[in-house]
C-alpha positions in Angstrom: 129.3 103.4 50.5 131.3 104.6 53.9 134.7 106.7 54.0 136.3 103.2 54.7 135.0 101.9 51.6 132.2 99.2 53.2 129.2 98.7 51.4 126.0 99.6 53.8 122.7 98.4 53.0 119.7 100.7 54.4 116.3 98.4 54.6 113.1 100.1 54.4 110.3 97.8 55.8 107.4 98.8 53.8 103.7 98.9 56.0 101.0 97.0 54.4 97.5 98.4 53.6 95.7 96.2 56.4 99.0 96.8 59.1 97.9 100.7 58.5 94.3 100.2 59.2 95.1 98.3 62.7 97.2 100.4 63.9 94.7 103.6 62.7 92.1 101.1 64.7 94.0 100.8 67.7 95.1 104.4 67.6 91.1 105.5 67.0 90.2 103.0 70.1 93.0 105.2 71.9 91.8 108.5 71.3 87.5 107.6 71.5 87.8 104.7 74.3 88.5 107.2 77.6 86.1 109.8 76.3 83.2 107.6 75.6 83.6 105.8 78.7 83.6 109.0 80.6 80.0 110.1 78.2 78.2 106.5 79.1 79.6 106.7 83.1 78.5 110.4 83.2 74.9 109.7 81.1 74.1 106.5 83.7 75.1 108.3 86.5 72.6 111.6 85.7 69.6 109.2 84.6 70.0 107.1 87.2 70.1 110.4 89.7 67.5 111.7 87.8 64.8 109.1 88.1 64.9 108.4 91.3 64.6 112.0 92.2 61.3 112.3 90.2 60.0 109.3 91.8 60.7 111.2 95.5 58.7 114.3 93.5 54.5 114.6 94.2 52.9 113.2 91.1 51.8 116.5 90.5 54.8 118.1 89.5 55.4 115.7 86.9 53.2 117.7 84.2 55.0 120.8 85.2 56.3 121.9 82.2 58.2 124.7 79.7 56.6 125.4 76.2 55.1 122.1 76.8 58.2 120.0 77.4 58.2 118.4 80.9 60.6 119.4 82.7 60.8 116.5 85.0 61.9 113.1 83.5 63.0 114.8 80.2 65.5 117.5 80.2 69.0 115.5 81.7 70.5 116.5 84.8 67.4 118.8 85.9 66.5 116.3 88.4 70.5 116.1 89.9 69.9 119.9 89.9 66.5 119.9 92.0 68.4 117.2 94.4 71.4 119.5 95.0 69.2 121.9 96.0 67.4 119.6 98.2 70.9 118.2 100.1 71.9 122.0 100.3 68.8 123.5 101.8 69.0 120.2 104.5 72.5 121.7 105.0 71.1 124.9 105.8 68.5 123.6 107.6 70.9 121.4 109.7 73.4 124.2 110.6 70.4 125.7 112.7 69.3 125.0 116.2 66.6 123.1 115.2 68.1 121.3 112.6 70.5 120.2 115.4 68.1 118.9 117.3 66.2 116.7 115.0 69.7 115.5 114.1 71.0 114.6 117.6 66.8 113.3 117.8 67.0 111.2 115.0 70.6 109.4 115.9 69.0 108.5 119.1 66.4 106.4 117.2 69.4 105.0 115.0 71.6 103.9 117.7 68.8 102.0 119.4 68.3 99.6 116.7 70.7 96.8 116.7 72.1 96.2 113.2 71.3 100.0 111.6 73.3 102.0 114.6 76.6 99.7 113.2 75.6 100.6 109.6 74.8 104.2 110.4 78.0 104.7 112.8 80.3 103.9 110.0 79.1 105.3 107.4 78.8 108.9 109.4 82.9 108.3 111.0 83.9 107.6 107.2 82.8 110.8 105.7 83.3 113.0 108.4 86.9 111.8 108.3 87.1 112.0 104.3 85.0 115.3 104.2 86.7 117.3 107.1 89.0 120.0 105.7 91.7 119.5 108.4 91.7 115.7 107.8 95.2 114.4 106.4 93.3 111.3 104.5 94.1 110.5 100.9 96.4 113.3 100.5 99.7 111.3 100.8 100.5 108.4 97.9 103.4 106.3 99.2 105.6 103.2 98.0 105.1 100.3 100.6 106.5 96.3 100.7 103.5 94.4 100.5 103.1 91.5 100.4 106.4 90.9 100.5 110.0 92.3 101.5 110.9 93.2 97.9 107.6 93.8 96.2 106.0 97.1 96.4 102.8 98.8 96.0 100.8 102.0 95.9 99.1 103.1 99.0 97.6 105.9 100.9 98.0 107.4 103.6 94.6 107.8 105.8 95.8 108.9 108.8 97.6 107.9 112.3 97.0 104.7 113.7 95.0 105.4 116.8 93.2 103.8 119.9 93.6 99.5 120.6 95.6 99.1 117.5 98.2 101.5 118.0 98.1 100.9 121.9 99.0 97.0 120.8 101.5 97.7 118.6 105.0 99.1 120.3 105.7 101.7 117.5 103.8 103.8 116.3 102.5 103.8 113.0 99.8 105.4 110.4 97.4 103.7 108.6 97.6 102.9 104.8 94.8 102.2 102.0 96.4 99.8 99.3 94.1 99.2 96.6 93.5 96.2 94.4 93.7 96.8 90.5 91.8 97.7 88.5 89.0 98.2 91.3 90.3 100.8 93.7 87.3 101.0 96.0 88.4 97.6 97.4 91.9 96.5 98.8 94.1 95.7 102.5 94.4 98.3 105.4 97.8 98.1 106.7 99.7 99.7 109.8 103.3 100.8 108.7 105.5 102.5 110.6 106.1 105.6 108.8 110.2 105.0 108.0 108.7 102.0 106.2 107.4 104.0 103.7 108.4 105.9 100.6 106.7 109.4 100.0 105.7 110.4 96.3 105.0 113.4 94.6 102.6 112.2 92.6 98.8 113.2 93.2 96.3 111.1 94.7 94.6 111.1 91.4 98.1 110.1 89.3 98.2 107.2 91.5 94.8 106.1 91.3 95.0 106.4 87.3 98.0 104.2 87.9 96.5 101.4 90.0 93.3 101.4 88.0 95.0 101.1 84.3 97.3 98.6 85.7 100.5 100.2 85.6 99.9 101.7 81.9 99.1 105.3 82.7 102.2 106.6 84.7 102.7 109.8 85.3 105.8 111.9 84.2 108.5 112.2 87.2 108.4 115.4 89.0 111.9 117.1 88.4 114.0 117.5 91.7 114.2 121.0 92.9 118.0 122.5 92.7 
């Protein structure tokens, strides 16, 4: 009964037995889902390292082993460890004069053969764009209208559109990644101009949870600085 003497009627919507147990369900495949996922992905990705590092090994070193448990083949991850060590002595290695020169040697021989000097020439301009520390590339997420005036997507910035393309183009722009969901590895290179985009302060790895979960994962907004 209210002050102005109306009758209210408060109505309690009681849960079933089996409405609790789906959404406990759905709340379990919440929680276990992401982690598991991450488990299986991390597990195939260290076998898969694993063996074919072995199989790269001399036979002999097979039976090596520690209070007679082989080392190779069954302890996880030892093999990932014995080819870190491996890609970081070849560092070493190539950071010397001779290393140099077997390099600079061996890129001859590539870039004489037809199909592998393409293969070989991209790969080598991707990572040393992505690996070099003073490279801008993936470290800007921005808003862009694609395909569309009016729709918008994620995208990243990789860098400033340079040589033929920018030469033809009679403003200048930079060059952005946008990925397709939920597969970011694939997706459209565009060439904006830069006052066609939209800045955000969210991380390259916020956006790529974003793109990848289809828009469920968003990331809190970044508070505006007073």
């Amino acid at each position: 009964m209210t002050q102005d003497g109306s009758d209210t009627t408060i109505s309690v919507q009681k849960v079933s037995f089996l409405g609790k147990l789906r959404s406990w369900f759905f709340t379990g495949l919440l929680v276990t889902a992401p982690v598991l996922l991450t488990l299986y992905i991390t597990w195939l990705v260290v076998d898969v390292l694993d063996s074919q590092v072995v199989n790269l090994l001399p036979a002999s070193w097979h039976e090596f082993s520690v209070l007679n448990v082989p080392i190779f083949g069954q302890i996880p991850g030892f093999g990932l460890l014995i080819g870190v060590i491996i890609i970081t002595l070849i560092g070493a290695v190539a950071a010397g004069f001779l290393g140099r020169w077997i390099i600079k040697l061996g890129e001859k021989v590539l870039n004489k053969m037809p199909v592998v000097r393409s293969i070989y020439s991209a790969f080598k301009q991707i990572l040393e764009t992505v690996l070099a520390s003073q490279s801008d590339a993936f470290r800007d997420v921005v808003l862009v209208q694609y395909p569309r005036e009016g729709l918008w997507v994620i995208g990243f910035v990789t860098g400033v559109t340079k040589g033929e393309v920018q030469d033809s183009i009679p403003i200048t722009t930079v060059n952005v990644f946008v990925p397709t969901t939920p597969n970011p590895t694939s997706g459209f290179l565009l060439f904006c101009p830069k006052d066609d985009l939209i800045y955000l302060k969210m991380t390259v790895e916020q956006a790529l949870k974003l793109v990848v979960s289809g828009g469920i994962v968003t990331p809190e907004t970044v508070p505006a600085k007073a």
